[in-house]
C-alpha positions as CSV (number, residue, x, y, z in Angstrom):
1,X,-7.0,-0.4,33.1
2,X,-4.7,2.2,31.5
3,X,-6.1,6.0,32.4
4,X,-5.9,9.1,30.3
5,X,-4.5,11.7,32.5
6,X,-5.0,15.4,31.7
7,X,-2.5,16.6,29.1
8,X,-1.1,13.2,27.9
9,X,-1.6,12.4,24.4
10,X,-4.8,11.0,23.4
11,X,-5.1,7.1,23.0
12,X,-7.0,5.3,20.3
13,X,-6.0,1.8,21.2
14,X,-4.0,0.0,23.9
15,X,-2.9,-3.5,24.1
16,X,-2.0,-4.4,27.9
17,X,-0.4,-8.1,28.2
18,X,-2.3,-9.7,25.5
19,X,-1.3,-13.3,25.1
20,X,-2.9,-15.6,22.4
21,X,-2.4,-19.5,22.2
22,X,-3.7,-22.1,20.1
23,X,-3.7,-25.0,22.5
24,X,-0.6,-25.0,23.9
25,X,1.6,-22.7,20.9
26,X,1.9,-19.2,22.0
27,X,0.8,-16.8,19.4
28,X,0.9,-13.5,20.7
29,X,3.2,-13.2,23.9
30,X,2.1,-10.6,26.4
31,X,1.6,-8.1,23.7
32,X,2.1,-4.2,25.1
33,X,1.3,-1.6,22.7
34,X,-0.2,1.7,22.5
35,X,-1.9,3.4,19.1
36,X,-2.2,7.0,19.1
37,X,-5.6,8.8,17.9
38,X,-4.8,9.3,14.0
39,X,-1.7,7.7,13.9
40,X,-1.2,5.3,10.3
41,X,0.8,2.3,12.6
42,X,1.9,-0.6,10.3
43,X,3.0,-4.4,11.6
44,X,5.3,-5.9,10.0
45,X,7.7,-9.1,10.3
46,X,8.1,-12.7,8.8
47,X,5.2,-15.0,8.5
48,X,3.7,-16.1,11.1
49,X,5.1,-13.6,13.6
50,X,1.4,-12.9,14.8
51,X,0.9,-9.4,12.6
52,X,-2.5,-10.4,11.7
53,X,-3.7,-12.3,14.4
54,X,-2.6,-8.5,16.4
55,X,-4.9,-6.9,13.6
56,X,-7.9,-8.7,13.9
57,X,-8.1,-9.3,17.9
58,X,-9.2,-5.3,17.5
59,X,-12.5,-6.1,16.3
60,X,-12.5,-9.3,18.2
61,X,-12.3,-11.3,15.0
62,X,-10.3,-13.0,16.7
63,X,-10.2,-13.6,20.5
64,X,-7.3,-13.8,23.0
65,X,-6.7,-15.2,26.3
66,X,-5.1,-13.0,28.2
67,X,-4.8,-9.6,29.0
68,X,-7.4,-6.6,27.7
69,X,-7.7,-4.3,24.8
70,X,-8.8,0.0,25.6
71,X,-10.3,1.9,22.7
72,X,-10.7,5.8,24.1
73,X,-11.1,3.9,27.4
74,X,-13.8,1.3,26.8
75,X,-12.5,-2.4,27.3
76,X,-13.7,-4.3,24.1
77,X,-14.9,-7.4,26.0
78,X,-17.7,-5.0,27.2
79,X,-18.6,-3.5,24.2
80,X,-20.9,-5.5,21.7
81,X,-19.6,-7.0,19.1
82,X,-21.4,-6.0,15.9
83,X,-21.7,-2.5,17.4
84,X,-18.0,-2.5,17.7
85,X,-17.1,-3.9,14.1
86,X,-19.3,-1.5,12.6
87,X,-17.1,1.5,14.0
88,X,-14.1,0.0,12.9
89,X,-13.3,0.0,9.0
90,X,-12.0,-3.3,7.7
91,X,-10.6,-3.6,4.5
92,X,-8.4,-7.4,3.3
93,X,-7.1,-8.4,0.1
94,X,-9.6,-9.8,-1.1
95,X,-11.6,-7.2,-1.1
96,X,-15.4,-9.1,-1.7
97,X,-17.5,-6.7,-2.8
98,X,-21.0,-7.7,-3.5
99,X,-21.5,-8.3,-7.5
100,X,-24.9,-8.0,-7.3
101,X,-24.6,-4.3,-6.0
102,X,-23.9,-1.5,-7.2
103,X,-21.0,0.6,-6.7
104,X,-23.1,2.7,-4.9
105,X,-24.6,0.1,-2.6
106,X,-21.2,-1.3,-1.9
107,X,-20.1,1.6,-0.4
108,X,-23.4,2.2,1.8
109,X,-23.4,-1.4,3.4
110,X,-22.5,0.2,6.7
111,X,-24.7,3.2,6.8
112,X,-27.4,1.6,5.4
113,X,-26.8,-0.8,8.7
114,X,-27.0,2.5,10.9
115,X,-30.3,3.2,9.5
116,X,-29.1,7.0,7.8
117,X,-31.6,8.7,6.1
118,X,-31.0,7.9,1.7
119,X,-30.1,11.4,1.4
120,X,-27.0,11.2,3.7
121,X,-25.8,8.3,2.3
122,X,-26.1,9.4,-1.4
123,X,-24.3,12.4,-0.1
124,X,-21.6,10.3,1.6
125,X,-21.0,8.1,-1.6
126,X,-20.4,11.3,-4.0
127,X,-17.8,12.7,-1.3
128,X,-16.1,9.6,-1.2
129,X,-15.6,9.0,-4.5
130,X,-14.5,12.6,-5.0
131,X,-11.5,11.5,-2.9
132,X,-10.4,8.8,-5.2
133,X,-11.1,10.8,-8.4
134,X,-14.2,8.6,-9.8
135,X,-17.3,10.6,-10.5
136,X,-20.2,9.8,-9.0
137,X,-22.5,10.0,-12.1
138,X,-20.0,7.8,-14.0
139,X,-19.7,5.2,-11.2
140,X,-22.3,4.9,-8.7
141,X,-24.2,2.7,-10.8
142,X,-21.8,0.2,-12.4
143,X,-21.6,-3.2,-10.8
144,X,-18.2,-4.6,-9.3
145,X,-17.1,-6.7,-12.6
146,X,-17.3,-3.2,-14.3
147,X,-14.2,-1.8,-12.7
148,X,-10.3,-2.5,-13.3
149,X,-8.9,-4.6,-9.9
150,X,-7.3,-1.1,-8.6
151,X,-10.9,0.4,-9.0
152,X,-11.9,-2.5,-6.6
153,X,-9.5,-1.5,-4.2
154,X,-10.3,2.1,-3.7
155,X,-14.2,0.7,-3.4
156,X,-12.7,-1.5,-0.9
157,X,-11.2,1.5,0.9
158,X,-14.5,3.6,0.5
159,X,-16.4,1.1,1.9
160,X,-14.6,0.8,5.1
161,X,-14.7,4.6,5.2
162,X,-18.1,4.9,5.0
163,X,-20.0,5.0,7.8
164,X,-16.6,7.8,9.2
165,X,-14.9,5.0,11.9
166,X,-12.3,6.4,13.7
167,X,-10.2,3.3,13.0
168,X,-9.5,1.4,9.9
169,X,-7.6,-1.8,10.1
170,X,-5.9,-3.3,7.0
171,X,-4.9,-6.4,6.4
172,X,-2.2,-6.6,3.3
173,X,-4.7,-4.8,0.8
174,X,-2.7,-3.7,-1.7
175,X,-0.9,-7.2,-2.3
176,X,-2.5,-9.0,-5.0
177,X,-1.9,-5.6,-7.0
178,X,0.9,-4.7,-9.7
179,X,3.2,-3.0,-8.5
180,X,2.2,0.9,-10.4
181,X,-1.1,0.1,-8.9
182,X,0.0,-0.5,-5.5
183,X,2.3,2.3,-5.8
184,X,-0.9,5.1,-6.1
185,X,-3.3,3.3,-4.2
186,X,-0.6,3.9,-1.1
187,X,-0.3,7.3,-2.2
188,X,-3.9,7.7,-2.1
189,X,-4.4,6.1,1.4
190,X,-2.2,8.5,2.7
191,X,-3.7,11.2,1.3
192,X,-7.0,10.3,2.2
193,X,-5.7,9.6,6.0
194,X,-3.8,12.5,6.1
195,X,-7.5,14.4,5.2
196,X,-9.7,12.5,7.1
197,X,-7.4,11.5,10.2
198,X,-7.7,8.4,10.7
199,X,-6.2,5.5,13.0
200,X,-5.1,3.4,10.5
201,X,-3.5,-0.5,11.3
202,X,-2.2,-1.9,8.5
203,X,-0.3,-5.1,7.8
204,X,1.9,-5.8,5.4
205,X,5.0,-7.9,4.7
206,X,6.9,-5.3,2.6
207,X,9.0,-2.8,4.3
208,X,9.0,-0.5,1.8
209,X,5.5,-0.6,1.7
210,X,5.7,0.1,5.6
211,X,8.1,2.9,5.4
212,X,6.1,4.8,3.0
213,X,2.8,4.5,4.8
214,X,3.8,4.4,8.3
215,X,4.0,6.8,11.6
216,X,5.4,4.0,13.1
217,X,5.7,0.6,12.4
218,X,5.8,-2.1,14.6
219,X,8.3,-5.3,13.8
220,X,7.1,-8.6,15.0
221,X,8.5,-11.9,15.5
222,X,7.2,-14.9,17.3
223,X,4.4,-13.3,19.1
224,X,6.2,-10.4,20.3
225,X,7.4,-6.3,19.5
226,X,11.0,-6.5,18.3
227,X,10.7,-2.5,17.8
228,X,8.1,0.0,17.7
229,X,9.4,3.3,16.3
230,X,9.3,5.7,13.4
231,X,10.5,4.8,10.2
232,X,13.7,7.3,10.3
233,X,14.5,5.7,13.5
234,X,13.8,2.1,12.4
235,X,15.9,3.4,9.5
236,X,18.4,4.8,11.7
237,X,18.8,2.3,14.3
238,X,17.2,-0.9,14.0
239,X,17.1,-2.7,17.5
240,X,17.5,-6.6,16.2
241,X,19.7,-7.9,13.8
242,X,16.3,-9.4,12.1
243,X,15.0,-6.0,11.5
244,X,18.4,-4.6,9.7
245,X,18.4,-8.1,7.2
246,X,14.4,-7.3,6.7
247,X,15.0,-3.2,6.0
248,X,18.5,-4.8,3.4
249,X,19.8,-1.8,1.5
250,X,16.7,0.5,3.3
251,X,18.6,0.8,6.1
252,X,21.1,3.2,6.6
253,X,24.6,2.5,4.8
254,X,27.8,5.0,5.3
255,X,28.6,2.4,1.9
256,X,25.6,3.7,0.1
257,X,28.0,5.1,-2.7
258,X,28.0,1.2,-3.3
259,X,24.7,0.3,-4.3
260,X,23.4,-0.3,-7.9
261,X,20.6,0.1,-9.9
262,X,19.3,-3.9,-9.1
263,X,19.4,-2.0,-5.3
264,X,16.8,0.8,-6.0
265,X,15.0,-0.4,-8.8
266,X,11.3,-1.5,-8.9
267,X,11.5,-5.2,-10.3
268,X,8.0,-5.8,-10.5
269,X,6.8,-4.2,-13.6
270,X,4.3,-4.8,-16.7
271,X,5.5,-5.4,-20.2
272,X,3.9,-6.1,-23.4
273,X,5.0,-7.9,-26.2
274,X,5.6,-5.9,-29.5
275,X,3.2,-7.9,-31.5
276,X,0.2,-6.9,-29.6
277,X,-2.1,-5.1,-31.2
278,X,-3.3,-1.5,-30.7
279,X,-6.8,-2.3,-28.9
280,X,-5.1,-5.3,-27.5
281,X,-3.0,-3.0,-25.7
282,X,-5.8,-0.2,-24.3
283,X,-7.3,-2.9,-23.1
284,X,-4.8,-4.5,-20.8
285,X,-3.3,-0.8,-20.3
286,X,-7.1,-0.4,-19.3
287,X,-7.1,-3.4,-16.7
288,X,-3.7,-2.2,-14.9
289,X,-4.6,1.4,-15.1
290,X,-1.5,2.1,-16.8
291,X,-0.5,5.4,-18.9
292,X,2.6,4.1,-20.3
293,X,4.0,0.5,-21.2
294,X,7.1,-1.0,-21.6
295,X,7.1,-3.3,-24.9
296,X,9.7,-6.1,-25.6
297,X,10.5,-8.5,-28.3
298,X,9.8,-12.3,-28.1
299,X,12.9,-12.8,-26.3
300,X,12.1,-10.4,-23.8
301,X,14.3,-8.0,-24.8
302,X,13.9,-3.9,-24.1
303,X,12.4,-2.2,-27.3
304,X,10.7,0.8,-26.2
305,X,7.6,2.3,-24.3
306,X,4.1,3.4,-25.5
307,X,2.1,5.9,-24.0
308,X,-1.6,6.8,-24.3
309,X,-0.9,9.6,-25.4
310,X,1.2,8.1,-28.5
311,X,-1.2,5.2,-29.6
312,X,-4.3,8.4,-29.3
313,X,-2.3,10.5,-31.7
314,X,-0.4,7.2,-33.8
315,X,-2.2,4.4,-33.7
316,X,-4.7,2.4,-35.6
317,X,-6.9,-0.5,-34.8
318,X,-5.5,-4.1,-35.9
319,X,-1.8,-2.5,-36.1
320,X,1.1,-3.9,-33.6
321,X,2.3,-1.6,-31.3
322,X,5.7,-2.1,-32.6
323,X,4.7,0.7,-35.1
324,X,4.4,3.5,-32.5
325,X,6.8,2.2,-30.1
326,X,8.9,5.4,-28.8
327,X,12.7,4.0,-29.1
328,X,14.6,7.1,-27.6
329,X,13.2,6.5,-23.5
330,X,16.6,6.7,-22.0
331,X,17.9,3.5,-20.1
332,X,20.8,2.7,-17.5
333,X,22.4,-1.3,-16.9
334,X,21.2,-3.2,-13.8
335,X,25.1,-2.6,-12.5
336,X,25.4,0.9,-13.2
337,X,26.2,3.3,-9.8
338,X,22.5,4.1,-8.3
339,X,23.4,7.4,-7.6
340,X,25.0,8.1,-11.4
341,X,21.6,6.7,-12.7
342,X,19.5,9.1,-10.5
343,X,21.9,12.3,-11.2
344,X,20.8,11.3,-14.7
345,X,17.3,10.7,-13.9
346,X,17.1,14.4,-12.5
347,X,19.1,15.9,-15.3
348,X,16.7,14.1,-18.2
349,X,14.0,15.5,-16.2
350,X,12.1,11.3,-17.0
351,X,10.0,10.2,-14.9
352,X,11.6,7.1,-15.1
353,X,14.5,5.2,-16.0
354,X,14.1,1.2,-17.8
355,X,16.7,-0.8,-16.3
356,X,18.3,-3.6,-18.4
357,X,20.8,-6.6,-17.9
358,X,23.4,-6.9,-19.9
359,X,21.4,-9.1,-22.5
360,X,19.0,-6.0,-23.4
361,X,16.0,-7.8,-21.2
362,X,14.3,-5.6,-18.7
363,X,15.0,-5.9,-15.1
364,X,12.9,-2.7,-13.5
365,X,12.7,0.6,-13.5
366,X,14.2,3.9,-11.7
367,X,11.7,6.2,-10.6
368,X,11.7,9.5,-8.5
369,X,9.5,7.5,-6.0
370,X,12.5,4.9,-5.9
371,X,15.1,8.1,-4.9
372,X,12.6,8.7,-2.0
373,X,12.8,4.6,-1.1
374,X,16.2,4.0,-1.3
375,X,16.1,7.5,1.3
376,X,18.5,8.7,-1.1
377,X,19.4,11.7,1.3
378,X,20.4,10.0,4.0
379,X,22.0,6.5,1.8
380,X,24.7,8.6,0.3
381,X,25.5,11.0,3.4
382,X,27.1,14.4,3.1
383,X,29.0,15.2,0.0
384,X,32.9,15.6,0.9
């Protein structure tokens, strides 16, 4: 067993030689890794480089052959196994809440468990949902099928949060999402573990999902740690020629003066077609918990956005949206020089940019979080 000695950093979890087979294929190969006490680690590699498998052997979801798991100290093969799983948060894509409970209930599954007193966990509930900005007396008592699929997901979150585990492992959660979803649900998560410090494990495939989250993430591939090291430094210095082609135009790049648009862009977006209707279009705005649209023409073409705020003050019931469909949101071409389009996106002070192909159909967006991807900074290097 690994000791703490006086003065080192605290651990939360240590993997020492873990090794993992499935009959005779090796899925996990002598696995060494150490998680620090309110450190958000991600794993991350191709499929089927053992990132999830790594995940759930934690909670002894899944059991290995070889080698022992610490948390603060305690080997997990002697600590029970329901006792263990209810100090540790889990939280998958598939979120499963229960439909026949409440919002309220959902998130008490674990205290409830634990035997607190009603009091505590009514109190619990309303500071949870605090955090995520949904009222207590507007929510605690809707069912599951009331809320949008992002709604879900922070329940999800809540859920794991509830009973206050010191670790929280997460297993791609935000992947069934669209992409402005996905984009503040993460920002949420780290807010929230930022507040609450928390160990948080997450997996994911997507590095720039991983470099946004993460304290340090952790590559895989075929059982084993490529690299384990901050994002700057993954950035920086990536330690296997796998890691550089998986990080693409993330990485660092003295060329950076090179990249387009199509480089920085978010490509996964929502669009509506400008025939929809008014409700038609609060509702699925609604669903994807969406302030502003972008609307196209029935050959997908770029006509304009809508905002809430536009169809509130404009719009009227059983009217297409191509009626109040704001013309003048500026645009750049999937080619143009990423750094031109961002100087602009500054100097427009948008929030956005829509990025088209050269046929008028949309290809992305530009956003400020997309400057802070790309790691704009460091991508173009010192100005001569």
């Amino acid at each position: 067993m690994i000791n703490k000695q006086n003065g080192d950093d605290a651990y939360m979890i240590i993997y020492e030689n873990i090794t993992k087979k499935y009959d005779d294929v090796i899925i996990i190969d002598n696995l060494n890794l150490t998680i620090n006490d309110g450190e958000f680690v991600v794993l991350i590699g191709p499929s089927g480089c053992g990132k999830t498998t790594t995940l759930k052997m934690i909670n002894r979801l899944i059991k290995y052959n070889e080698g022992n798991i610490y948390i603060d100290d305690k080997n997990i093969k002697d600590v029970n196994a329901v006792e263990l799983r209810r100090k540790i948060g889990y939280v998958i894509q598939q979120i499963g809440l229960f439909p026949n409970m409440t919002i309220e209930e959902n998130i008490s599954v674990v205290p409830k468990l634990l035997k607190w007193s009603k009091e505590k966990q009514i109190k619990r509930v309303k500071e949870l949902l605090e955090l995520v900005d949904l009222p207590y007396e507007e929510n605690a008592k809707k069912y599951p099928n009331e809320l949008s699929g992002g709604q879900q997901q922070r329940i999800g979150v809540l859920r794991a949060l509830a009973a206050e585990p010191p670790i929280i492992l997460m297993d791609e959660p935000f992947g069934a999402l669209d992409p402005i979803t996905r984009d503040s649900l993460q920002d949420e998560l780290k807010t929230l573990q930022q507040k609450l410090h928390k160990t948080i494990i997450f997996v994911t495939h997507d590095m720039e999902e991983a470099v946004k989250l993460a304290d340090k993430i952790v590559f895989m591939s075929d059982g084993k740690v490529l690299q384990a090291a901050s994002p700057e430094e993954m950035l920086n210095k990536p330690a296997h020629p796998m890691i550089s082609k998986f990080m693409g135009k993330l990485s660092y790049s003295r060329s950076g003066n090179d990249l387009t648009c199509e480089d920085v862009m978010k490509k996964k977006i929502f669009t509506v077609p400008e025939t929809k209707k008014t409700l038609e279009c609060i509702e699925l705005m609604k669903q994807k918990e969406l302030d502003t649209v972008i609307v196209v023409d029935a050959n997908g073409k770029y006509k304009g956005i809508v905002t809430i705020e536009y169809i509130r003050e404009y719009g009227k019931p059983g009217e297409m949206i191509s009626k109040i469909t704001k013309t003048d949101q500026p645009s750049v071409l999937i080619n143009t020089n990423a750094k031109d389009a961002i100087d602009k996106l500054i100097e427009l002070k948008c929030d956005y940019l829509v990025v088209l192909n050269r046929n008028k159909t949309v290809a992305g967006i530009l956003t400020r979080t997309s400057i802070t991807k790309a790691l704009a900074s460091v991508v173009w290097g010192e100005e001569d």
